[in-house]
N, C-alpha and C positions, 0 to 999 in steps of 0.2 A: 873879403873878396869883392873888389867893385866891379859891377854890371858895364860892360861895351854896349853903346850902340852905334849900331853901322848904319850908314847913310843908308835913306834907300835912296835904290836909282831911279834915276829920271829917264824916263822915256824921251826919244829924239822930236820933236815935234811930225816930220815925217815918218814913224811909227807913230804916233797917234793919230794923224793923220788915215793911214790905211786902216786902222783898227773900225775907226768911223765909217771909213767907205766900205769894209768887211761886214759891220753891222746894218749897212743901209740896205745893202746886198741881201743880204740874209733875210733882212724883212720884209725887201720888195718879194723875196723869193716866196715867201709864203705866202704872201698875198696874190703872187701869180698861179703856185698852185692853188689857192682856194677858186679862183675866176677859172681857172682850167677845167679844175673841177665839174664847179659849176654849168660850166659847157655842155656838159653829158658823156662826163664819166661813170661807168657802169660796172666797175669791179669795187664791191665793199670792202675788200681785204687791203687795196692798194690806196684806199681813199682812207681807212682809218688807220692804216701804218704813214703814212701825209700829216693826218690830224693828230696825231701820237706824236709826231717830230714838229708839229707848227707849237705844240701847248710845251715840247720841252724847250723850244724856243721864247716862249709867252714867259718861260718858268727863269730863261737864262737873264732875262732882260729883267728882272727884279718882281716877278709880277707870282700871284699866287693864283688861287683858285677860280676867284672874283674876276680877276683877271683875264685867267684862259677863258671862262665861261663867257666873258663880252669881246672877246677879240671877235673881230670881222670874219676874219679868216679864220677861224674854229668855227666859227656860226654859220658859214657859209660853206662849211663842209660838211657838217652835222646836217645841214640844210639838207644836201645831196645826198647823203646816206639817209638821211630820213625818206626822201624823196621813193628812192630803191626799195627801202624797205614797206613801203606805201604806209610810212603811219601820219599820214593825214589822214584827218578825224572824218572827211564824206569824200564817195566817190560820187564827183559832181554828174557822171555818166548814169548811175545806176541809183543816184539819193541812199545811197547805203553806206552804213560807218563801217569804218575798215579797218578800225584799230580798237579791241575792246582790250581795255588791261587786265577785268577782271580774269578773262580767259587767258592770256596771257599769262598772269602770275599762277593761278594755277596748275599751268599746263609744265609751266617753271616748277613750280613743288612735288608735284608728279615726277616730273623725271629725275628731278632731285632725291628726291625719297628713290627712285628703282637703283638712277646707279649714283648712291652715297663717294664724294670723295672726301678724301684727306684734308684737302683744302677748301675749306668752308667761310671763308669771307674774299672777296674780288677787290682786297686792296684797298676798298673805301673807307 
């Protein structure tokens, strides 16, 4: 039995064409939400469902972790959620740190340990 192979097709130059300007789009887009952002936006749920579509973005464009992790626009979202979340290390108002981790991971094991779930690793 001898093996066919079939052409592959070629894209019309105007389909490649729009594919390019689809992906310029798509990029500017994220980087307008992350600047939008940045503005002072103030919903964490809706800034990190943004950053969850900017890094599957980071992910479609060939890019992996390292990637996501120095894109602009992750960074400058993460910025603003960090921002919200006040974990900058002093509040320059009060000379007071505002973010201790030890209390944090703790406070994480604690409530880990009261309500045990099924799903015991976040994917990473």
């Amino acid at each position: 039995m001898t093996a066919v192979t079939l052409p592959m097709p070629v894209a019309s130059p105007e389909a490649e064409m729009w594919s390019q300007q689809q992906r310029r789009m798509e990029m500017s887009k994220r980087h307008d939400d992350a600047l939008f952002i940045q503005d002072g936006a103030c919903n964490p749920l809706a800034i990190a469902n943004t950053m969850l579509a900017a890094m599957h973005e980071v992910r479609a464009e060939g890019g992996g972790s390292e990637a996501m992790a120095r894109d602009p626009a992750v960074r400058l979202m993460l910025h603003q959620l960090c921002h919200l979340a006040r974990l900058h290390t002093v509040d320059w108002n009060t000379n007071t740190e505002c973010f201790d981790y030890t209390r944090e991971t703790d406070a994480c094991q604690t409530l880990a340990q009261l309500h045990p779930s099924s799903n015991t690793k976040a994917g990473v």
